[in-house]
TITIGU-785550 format. One record per residue: residue in one letter; x negated, z negated, y of N, C-alpha, C, O in turn. Coordinates in steps of 0.001 Angstrom, whole numbers, plus 500000, padded with zeros to 6 digits. Example, Ala and Ser with C-alpha at 12.3 -4.5 7.8 and 13.67 -1.06 7.14 Angstrom:
BEGIN
aa; nxx; nzz; nyy; caxx; cazz; cayy; cxx; czz; cyy; oxx; ozz; oyy
A; 486810; 492200; 494310; 487700; 492200; 495500; 486800; 492200; 496700; 485764; 491535; 496681;
S; 487150; 492920; 497750; 486330; 492860; 498940; 487100; 492130; 500030; 486591; 491961; 501138;
***
This chain:
BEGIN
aa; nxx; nzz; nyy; caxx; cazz; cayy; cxx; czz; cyy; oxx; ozz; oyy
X; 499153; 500000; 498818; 500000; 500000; 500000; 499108; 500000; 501246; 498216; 499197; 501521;
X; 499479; 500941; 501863; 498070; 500615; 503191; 499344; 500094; 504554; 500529; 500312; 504807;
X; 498473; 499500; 504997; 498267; 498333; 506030; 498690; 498751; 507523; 497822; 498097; 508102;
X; 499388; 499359; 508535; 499812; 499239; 509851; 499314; 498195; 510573; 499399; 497000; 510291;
X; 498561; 498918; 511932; 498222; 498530; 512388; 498887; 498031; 513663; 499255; 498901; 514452;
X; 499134; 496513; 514039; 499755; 495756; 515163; 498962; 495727; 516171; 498003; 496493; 516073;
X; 499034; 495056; 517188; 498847; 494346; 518050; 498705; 492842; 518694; 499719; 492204; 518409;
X; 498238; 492451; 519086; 498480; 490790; 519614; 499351; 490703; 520036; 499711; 489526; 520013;
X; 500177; 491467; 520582; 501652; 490681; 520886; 502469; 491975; 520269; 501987; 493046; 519898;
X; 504154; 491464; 520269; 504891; 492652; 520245; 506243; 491881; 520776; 506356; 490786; 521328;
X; 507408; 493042; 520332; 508344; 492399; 520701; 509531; 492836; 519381; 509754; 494024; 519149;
X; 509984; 492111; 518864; 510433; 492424; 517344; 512000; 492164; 517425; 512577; 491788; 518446;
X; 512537; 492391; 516338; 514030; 491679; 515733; 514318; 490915; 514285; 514028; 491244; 513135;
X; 515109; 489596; 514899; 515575; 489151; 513874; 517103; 488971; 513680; 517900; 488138; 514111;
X; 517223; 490081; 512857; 518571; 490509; 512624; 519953; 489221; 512546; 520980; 489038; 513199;
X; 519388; 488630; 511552; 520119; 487296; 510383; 520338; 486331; 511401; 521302; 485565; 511420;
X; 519253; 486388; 512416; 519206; 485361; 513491; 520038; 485907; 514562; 520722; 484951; 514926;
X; 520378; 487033; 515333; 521078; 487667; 516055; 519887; 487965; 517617; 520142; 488511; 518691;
X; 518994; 487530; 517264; 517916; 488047; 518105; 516866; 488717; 517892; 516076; 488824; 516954;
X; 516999; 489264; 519164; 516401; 491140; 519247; 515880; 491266; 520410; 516325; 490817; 521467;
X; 514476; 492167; 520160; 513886; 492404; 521312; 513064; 491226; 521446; 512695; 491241; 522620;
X; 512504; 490054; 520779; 512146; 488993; 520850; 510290; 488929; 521367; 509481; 489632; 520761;
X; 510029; 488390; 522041; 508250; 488393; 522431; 507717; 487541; 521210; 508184; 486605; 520561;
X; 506637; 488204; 521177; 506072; 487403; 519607; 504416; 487515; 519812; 503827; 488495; 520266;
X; 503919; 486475; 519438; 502147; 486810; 519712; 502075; 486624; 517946; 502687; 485973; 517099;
X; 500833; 487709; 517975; 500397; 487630; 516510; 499483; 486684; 516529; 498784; 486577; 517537;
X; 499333; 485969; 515629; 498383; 484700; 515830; 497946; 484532; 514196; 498446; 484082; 513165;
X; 496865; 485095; 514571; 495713; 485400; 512902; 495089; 483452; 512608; 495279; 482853; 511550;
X; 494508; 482964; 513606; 494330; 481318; 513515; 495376; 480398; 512855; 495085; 479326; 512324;
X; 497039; 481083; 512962; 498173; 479942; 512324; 498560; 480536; 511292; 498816; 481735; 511403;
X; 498732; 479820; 509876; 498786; 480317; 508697; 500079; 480591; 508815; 500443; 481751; 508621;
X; 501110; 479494; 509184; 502785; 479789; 509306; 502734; 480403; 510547; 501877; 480466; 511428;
X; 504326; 481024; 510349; 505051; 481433; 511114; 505895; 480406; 512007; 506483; 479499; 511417;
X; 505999; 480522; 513652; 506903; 479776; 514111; 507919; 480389; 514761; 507726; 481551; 515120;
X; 508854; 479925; 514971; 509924; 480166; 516220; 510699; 479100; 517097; 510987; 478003; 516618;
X; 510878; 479292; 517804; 511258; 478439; 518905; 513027; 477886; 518415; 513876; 478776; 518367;
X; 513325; 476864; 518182; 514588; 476499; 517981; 514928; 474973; 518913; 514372; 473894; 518710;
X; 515990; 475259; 519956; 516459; 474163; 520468; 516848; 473317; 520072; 516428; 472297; 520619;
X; 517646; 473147; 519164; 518614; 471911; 518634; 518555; 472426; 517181; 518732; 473567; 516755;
X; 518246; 471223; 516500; 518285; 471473; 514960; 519139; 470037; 514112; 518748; 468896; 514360;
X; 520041; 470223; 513350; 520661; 469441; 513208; 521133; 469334; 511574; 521689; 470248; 510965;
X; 520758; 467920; 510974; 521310; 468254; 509565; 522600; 467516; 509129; 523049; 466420; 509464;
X; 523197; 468767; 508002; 525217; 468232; 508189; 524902; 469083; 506939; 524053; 469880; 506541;
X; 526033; 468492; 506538; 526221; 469402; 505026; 525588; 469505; 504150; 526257; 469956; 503220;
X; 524122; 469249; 503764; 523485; 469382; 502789; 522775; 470821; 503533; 522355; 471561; 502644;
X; 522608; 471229; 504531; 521887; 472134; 505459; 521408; 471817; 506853; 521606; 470679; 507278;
X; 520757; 472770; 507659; 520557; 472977; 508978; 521943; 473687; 509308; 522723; 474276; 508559;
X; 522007; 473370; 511049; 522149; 473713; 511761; 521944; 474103; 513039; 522473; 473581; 514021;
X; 521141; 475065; 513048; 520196; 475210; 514334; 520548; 476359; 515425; 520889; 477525; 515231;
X; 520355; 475655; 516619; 520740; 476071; 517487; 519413; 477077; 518603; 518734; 476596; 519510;
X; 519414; 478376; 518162; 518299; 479415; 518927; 518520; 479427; 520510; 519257; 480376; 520780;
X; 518138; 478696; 521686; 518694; 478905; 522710; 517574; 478524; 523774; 516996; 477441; 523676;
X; 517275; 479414; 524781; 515978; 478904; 526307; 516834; 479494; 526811; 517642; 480334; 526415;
X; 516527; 478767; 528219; 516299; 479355; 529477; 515152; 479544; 530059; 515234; 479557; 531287;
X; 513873; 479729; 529527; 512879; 480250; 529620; 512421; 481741; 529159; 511897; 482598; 529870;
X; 512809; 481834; 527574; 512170; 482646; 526988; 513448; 483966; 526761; 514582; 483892; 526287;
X; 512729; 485053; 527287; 513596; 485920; 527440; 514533; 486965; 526177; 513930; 487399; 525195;
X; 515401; 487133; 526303; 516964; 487607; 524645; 516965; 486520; 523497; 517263; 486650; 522309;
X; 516400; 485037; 524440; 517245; 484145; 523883; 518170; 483359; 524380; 518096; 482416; 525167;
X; 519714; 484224; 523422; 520679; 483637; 524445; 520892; 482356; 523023; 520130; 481969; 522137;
X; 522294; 482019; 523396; 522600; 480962; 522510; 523284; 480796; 521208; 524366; 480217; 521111;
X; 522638; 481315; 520198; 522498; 481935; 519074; 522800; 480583; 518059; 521928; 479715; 518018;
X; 523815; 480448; 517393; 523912; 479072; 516513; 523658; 479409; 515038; 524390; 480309; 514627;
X; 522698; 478848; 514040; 522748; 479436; 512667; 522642; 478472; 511498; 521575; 477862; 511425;
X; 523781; 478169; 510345; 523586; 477626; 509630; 522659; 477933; 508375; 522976; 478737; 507499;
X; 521673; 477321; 508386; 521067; 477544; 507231; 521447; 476734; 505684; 521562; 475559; 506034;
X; 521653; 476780; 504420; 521940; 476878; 503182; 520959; 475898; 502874; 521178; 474687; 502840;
X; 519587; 476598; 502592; 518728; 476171; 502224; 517485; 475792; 502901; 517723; 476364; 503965;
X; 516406; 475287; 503068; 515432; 475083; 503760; 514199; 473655; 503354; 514495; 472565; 502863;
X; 513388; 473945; 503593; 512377; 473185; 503095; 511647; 472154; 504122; 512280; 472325; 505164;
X; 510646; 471172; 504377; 510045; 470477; 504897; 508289; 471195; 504576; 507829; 471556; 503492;
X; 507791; 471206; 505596; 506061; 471529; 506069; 505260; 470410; 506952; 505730; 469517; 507658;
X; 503997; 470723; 506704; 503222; 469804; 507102; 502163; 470882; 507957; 501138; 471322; 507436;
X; 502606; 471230; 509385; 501640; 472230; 510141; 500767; 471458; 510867; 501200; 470394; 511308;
X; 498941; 471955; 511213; 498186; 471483; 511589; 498234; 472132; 513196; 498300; 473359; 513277;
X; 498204; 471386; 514372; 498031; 472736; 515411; 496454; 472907; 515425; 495708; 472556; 514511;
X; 496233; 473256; 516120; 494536; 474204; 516868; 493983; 472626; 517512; 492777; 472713; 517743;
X; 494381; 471623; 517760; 493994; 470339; 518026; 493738; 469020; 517126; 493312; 467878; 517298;
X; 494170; 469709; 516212; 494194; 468582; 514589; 495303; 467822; 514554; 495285; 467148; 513524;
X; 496359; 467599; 515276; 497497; 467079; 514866; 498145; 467637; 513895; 498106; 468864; 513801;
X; 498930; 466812; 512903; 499835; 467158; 512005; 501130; 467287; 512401; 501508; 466456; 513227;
X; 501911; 468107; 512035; 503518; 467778; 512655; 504407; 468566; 511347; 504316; 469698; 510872;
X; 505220; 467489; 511055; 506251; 467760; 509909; 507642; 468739; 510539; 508455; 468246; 511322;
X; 507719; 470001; 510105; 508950; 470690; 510603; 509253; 471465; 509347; 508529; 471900; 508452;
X; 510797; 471506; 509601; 511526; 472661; 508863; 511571; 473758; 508790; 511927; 474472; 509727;
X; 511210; 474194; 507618; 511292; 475421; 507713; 512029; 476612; 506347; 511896; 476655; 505124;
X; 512980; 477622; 507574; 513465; 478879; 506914; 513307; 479788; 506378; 512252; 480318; 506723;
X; 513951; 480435; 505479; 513687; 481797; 505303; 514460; 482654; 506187; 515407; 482036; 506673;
X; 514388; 483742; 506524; 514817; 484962; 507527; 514395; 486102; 507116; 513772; 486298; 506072;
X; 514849; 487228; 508244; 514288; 488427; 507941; 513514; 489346; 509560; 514005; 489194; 510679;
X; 512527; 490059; 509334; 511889; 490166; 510470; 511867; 491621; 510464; 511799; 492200; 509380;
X; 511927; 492394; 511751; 512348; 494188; 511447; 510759; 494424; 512643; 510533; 494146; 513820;
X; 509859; 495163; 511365; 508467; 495651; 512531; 508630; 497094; 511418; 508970; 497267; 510247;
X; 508103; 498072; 512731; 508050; 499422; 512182; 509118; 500175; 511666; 509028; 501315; 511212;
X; 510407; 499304; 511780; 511456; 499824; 511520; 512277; 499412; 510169; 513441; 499637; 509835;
X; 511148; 498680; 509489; 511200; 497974; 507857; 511587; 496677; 508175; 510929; 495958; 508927;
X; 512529; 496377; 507687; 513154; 494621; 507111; 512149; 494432; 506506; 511603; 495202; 505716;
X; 511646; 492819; 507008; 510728; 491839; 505943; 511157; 490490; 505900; 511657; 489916; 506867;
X; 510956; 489949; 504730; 511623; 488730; 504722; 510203; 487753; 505177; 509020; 488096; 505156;
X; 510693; 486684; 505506; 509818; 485875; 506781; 510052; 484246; 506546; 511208; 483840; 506660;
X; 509411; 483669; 506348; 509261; 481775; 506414; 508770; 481797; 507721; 507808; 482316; 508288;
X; 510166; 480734; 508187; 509660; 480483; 509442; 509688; 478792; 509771; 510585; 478288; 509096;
X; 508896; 477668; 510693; 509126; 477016; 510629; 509849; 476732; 512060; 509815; 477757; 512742;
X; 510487; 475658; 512711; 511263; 475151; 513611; 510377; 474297; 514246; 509713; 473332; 513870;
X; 510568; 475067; 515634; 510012; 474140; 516874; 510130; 474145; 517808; 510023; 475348; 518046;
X; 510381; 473446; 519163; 510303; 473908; 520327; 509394; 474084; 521101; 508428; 473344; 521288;
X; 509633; 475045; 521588; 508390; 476363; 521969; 508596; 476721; 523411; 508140; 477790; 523814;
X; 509460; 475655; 524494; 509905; 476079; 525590; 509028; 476108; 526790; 509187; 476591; 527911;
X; 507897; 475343; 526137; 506646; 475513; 527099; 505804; 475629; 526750; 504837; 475026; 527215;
X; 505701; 476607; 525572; 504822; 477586; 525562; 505660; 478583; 525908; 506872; 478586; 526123;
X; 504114; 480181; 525949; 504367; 481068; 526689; 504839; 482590; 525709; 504734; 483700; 526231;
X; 505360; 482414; 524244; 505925; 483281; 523138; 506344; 482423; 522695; 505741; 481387; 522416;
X; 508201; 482814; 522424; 509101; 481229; 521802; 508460; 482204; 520078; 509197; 481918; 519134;
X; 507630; 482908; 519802; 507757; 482804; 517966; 506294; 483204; 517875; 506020; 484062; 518714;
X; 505340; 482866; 517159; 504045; 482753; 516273; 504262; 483377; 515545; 505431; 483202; 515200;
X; 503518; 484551; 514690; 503226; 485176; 513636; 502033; 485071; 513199; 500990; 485341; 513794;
X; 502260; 484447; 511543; 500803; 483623; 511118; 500372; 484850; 510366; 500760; 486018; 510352;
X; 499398; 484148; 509720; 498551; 484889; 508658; 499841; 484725; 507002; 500185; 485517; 506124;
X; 500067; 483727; 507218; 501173; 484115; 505384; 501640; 485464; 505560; 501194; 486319; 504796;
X; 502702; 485878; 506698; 503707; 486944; 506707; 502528; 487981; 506988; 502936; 489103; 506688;
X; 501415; 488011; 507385; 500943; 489767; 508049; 499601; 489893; 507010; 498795; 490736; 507402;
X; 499239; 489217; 505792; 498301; 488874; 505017; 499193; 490076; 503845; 500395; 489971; 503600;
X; 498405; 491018; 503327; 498626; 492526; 502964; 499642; 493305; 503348; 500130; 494128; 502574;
X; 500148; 493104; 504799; 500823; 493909; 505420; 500428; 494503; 506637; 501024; 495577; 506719;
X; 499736; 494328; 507584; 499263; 494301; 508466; 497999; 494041; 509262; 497571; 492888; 509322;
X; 497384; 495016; 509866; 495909; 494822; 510771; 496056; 494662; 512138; 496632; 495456; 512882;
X; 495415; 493405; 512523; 495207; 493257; 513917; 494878; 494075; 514508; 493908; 494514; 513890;
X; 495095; 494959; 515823; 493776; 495349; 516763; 494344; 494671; 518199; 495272; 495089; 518892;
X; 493456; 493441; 518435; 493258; 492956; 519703; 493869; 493549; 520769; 494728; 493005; 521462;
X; 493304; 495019; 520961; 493120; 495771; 522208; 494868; 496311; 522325; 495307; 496460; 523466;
X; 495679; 496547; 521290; 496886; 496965; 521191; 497787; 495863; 521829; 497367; 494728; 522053;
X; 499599; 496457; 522221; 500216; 495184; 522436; 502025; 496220; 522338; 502222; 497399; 522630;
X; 502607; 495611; 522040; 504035; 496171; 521362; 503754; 497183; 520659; 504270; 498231; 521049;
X; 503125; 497237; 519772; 503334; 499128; 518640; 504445; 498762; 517963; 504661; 499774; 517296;
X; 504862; 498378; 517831; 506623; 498602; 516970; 507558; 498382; 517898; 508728; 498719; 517714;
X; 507092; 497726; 519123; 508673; 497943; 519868; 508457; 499453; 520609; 509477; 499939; 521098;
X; 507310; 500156; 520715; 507262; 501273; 521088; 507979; 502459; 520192; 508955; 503188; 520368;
X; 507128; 502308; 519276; 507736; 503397; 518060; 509007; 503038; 518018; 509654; 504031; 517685;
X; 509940; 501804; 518243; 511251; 501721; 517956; 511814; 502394; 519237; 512796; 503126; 519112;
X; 511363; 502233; 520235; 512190; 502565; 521678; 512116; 504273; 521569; 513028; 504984; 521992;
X; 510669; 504894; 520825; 510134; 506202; 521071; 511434; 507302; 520091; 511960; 508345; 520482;
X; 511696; 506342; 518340; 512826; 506915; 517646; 513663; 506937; 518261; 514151; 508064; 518340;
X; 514376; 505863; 519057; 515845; 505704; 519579; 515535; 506923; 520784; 516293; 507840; 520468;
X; 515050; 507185; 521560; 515021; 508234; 522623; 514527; 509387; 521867; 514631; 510247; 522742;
X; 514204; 509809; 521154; 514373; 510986; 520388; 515652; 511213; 519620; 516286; 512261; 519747;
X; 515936; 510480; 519026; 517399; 510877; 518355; 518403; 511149; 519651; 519432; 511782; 519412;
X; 518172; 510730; 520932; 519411; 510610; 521519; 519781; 512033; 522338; 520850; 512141; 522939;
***
């Protein structure tokens, strides 16, 4: 299977989640995946989490019950440990659905509400630094050609 080449940042969709167009830094240093979730809440024998800034931009206020979901133990870039939840989802780069572990955090001050680690882009994908949206391009470039 050969490998597509990204960028350090892009701007992606997550369908399942109802957000699209989302800013995302690729981040080769974090093994997980993150995303930014406001309110997370457990009922039912699930999550209930609530996708919502007023910072970070096509996130409006997106509510999603999750089924299933697990507990993680993420290290940041400072050596702290921090225990968060985390989902499965689905992530659309290049035009291809991929399914995606993501964990839950708030991300409202930082400056990309979602992280893309090394698990999800580890035999799918090559960095190049110097690049920045190649899949929201090629997506914007199909949609204005078909039209």
């Amino acid at each position: 299977m050969s490998k597509k080449t990204i960028g350090r940042v892009d701007k992606i969709d997550f369908p399942k989640l109802g957000l699209f167009n989302i800013n995302v830094k690729i981040d080769t240093g974090a093994y997980t995946s993150a995303i930014h979730c406001s309110e997370i809440i457990e009922e039912n024998n699930g999550l209930r989490c609530v996708f919502n800034s007023d910072v970070h931009q096509n996130f409006g206020k997106t509510e999603i019950f999750f089924d299933t979901y697990t507990n993680t133990n993420v290290k940041s870039s400072n050596g702290y440990r921090e225990n968060r939840y985390k989902v499965k989802s689905e992530v659309i780069f290049f035009g291809k659905t991929y399914k995606i572990n993501l964990t839950l955090s708030t991300r409202d001050d930082m400056r990309f509400p979602v992280l893309i680690g090394r698990q999800f882009l580890k035999q799918k994908f090559i960095v190049d630094v110097d690049l920045e949206n190649v899949s929201f391009y090629k997506k914007n470039n199909e949609h204005s050609n078909s039209i």
